[in-house]
MOPAC internal coordinates of N, CA, C and O (Angstrom, degrees):
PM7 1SCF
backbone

  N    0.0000 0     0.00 0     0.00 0    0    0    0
  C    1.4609 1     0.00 0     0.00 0    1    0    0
  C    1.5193 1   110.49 1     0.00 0    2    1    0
  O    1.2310 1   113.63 1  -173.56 1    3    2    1
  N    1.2706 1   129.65 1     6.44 1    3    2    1
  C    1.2128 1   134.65 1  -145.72 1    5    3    2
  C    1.3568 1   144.84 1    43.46 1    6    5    3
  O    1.2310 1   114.79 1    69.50 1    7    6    5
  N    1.3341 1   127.49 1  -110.50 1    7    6    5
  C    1.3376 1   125.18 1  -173.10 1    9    7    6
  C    1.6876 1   101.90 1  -118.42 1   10    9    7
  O    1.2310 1   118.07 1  -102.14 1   11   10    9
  N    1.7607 1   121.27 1    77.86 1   11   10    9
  C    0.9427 1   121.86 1  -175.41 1   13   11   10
  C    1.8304 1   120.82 1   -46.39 1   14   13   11
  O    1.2310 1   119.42 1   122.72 1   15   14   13
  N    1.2582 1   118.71 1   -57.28 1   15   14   13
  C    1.3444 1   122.51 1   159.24 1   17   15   14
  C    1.1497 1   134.48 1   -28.19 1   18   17   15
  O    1.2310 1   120.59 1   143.53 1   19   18   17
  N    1.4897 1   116.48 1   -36.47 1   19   18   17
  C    1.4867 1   116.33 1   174.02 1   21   19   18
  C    1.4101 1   100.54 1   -78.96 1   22   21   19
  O    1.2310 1   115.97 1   126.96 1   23   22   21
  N    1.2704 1   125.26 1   -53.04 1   23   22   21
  C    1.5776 1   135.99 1  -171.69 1   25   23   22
  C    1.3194 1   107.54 1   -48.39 1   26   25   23
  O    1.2310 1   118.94 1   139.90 1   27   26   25
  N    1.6338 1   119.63 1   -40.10 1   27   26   25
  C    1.5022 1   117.38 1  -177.45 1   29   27   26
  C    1.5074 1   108.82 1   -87.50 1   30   29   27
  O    1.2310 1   115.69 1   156.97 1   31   30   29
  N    1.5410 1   125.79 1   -23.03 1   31   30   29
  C    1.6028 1   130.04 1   158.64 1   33   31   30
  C    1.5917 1   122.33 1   -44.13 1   34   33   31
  O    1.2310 1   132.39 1   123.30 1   35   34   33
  N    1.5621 1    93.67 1   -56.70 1   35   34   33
  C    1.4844 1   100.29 1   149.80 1   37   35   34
  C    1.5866 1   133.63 1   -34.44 1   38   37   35
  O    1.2310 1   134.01 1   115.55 1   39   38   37
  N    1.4603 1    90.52 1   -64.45 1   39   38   37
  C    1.8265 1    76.26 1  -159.13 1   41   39   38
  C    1.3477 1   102.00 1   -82.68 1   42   41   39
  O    1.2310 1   112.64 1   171.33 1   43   42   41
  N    1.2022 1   131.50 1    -8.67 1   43   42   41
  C    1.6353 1   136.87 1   166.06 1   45   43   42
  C    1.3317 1    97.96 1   -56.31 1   46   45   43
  O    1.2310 1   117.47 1   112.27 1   47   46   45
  N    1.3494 1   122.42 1   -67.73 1   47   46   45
  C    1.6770 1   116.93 1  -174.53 1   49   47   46
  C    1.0970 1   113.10 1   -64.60 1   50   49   47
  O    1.2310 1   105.46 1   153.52 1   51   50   49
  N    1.4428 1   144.55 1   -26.48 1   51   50   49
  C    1.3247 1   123.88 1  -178.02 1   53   51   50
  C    1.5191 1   114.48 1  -106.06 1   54   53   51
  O    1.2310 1   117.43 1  -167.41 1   55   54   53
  N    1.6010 1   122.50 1    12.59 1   55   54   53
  C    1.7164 1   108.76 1  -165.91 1   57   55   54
  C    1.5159 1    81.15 1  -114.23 1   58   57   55
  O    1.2310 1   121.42 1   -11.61 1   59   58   57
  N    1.4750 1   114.88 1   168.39 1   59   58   57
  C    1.4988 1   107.45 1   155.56 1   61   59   58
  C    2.1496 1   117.38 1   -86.23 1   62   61   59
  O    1.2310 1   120.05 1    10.10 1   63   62   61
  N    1.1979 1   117.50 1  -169.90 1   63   62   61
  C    1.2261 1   114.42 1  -168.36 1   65   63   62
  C    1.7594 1    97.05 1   -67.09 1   66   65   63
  O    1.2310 1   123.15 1   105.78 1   67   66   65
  N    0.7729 1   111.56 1   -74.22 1   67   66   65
  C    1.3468 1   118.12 1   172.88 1   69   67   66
  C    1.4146 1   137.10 1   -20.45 1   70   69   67
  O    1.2310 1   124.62 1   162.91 1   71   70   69
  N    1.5782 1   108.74 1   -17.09 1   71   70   69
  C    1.1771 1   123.99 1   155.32 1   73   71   70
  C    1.5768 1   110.88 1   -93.64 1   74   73   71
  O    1.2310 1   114.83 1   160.23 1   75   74   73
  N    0.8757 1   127.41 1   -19.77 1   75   74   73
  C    1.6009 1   112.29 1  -170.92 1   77   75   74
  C    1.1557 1   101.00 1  -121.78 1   78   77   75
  O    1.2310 1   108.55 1  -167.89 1   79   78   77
  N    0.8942 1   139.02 1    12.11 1   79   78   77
  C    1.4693 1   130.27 1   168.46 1   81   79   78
  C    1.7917 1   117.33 1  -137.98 1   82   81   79
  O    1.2310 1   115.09 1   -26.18 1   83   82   81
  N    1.8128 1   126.92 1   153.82 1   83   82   81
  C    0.9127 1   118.15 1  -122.92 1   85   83   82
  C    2.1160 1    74.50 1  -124.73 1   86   85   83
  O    1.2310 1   126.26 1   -75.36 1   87   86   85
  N    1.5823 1   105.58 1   104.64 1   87   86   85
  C    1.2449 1   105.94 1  -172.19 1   89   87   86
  C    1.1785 1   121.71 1  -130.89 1   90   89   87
  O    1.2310 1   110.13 1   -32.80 1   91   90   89
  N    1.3953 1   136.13 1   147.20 1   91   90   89
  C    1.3815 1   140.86 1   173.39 1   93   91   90
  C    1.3165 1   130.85 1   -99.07 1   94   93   91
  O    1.2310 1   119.18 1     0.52 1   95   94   93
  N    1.0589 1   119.16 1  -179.48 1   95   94   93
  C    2.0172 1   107.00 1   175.77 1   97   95   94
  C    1.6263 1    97.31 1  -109.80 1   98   97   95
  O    1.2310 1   130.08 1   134.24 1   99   98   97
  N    1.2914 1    98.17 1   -45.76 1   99   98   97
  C    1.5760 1   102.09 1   177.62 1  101   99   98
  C    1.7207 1   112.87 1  -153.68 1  102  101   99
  O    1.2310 1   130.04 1   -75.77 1  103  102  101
  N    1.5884 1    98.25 1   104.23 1  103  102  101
  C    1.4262 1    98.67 1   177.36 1  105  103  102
  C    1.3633 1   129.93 1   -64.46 1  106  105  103
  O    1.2310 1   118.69 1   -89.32 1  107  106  105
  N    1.0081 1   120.10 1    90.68 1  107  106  105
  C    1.8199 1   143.47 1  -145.92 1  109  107  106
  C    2.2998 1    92.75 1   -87.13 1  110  109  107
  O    1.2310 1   125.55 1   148.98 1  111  110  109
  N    1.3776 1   106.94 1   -31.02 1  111  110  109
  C    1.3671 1   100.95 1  -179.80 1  113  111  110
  C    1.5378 1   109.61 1   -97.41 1  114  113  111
  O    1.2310 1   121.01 1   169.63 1  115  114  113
  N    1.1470 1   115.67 1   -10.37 1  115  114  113
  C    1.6753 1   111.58 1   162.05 1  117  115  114
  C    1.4307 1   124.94 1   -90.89 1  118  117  115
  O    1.2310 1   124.38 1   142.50 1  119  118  117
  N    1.2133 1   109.19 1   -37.50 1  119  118  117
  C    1.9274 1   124.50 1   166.70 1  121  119  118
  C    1.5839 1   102.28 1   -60.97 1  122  121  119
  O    1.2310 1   116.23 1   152.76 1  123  122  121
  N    1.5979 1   124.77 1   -27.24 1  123  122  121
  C    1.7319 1   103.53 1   177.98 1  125  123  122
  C    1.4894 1   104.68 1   -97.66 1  126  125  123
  O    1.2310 1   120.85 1   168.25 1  127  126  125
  N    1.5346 1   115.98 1   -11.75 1  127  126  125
  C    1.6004 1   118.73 1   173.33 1  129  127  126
  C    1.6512 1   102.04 1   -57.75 1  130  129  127
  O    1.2310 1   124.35 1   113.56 1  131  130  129
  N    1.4775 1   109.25 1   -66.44 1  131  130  129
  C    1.6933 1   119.26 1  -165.51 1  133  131  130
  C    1.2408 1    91.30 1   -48.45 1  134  133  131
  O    1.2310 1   109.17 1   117.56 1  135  134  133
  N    1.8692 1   137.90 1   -62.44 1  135  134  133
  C    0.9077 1   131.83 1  -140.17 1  137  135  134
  C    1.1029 1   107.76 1   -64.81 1  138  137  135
  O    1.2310 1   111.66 1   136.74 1  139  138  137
  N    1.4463 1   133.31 1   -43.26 1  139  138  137
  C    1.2530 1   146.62 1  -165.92 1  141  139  138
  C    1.8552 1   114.73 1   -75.02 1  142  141  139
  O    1.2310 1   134.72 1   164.93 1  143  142  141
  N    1.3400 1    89.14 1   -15.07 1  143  142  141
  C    1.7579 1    79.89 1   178.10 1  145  143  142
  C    1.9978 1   114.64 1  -107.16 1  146  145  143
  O    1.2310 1   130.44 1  -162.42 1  147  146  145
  N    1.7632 1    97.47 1    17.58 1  147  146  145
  C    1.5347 1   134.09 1   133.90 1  149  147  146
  C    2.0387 1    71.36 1    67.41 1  150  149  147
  O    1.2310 1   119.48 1  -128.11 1  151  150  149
  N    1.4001 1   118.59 1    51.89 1  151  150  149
  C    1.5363 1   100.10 1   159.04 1  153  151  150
  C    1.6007 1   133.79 1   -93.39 1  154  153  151
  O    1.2310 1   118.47 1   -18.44 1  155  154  153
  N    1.0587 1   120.53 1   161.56 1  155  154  153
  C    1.4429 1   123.68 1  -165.46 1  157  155  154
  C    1.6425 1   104.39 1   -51.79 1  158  157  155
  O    1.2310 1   115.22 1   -43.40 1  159  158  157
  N    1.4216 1   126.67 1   136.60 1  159  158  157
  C    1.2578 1   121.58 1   163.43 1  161  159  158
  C    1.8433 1   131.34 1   -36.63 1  162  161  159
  O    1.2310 1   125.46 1   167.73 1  163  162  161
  N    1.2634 1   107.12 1   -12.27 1  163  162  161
  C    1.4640 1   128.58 1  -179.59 1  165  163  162
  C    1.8444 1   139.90 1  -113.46 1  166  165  163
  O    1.2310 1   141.31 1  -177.13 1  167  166  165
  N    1.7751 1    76.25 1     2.87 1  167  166  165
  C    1.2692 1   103.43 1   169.01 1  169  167  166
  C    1.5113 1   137.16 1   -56.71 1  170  169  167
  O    1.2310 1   125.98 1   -33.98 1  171  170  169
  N    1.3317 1   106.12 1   146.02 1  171  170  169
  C    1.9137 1    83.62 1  -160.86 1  173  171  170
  C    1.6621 1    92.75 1  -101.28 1  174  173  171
  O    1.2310 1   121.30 1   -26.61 1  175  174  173
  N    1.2354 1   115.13 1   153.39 1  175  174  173
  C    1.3260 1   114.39 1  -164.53 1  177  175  174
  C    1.9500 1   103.70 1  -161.12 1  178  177  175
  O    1.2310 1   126.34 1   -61.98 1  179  178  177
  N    1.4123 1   105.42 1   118.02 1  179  178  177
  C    1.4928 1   133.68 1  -160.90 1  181  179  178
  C    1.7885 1    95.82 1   -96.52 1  182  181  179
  O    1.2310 1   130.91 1   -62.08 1  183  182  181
  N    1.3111 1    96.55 1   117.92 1  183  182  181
  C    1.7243 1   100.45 1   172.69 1  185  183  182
  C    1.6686 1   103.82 1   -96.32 1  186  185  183
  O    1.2310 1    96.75 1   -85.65 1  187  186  185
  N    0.8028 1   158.78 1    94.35 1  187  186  185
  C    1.1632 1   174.44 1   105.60 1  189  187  186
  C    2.1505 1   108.42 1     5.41 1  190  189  187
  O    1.2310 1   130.34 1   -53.54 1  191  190  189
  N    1.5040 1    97.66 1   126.46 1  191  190  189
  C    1.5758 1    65.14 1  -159.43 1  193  191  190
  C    2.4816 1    71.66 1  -147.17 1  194  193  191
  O    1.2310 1   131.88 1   -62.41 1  195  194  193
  N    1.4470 1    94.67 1   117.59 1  195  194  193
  C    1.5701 1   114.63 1  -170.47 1  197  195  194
  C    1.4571 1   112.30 1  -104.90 1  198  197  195
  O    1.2310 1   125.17 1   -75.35 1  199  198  197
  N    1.4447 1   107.68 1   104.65 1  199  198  197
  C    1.4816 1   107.72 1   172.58 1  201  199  198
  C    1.2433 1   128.31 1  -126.86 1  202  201  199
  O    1.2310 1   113.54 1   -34.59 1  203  202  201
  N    1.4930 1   129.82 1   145.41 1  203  202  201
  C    1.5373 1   118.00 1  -164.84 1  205  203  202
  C    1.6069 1    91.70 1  -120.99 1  206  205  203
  O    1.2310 1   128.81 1   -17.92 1  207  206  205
  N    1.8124 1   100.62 1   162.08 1  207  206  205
  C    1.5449 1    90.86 1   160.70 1  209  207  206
  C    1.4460 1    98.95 1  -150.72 1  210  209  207
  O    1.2310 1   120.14 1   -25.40 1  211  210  209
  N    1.2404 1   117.34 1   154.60 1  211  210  209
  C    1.2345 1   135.49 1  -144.40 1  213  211  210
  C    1.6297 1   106.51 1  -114.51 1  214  213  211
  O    1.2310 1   120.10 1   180.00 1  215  214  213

């Protein structure tokens, strides 16, 4: 595939965020997940975040 690093330097420097990355305004299906499993306001809570590249 060549020189993955440069290729991803690239498209970081030339796209804005909004193109390369995978974003919401308000995650409406994770805010009714948390809500629903009714945890304490002080709860510690791990965003976990899985990406592959091809």
């Amino acid at each position: 595939m060549g020189n993955n690093k440069s290729h991803w330097e690239n498209v970081f420097a030339t796209k804005n965020p909004s193109e390369v990355s995978w974003t919401q305004k308000y995650p409406k299906t994770s805010i009714d997940y948390l809500e629903n499993l009714n945890l304490s306001i002080d709860a510690n809570i791990i965003d976990l975040v899985v990406a592959t590249a091809i």
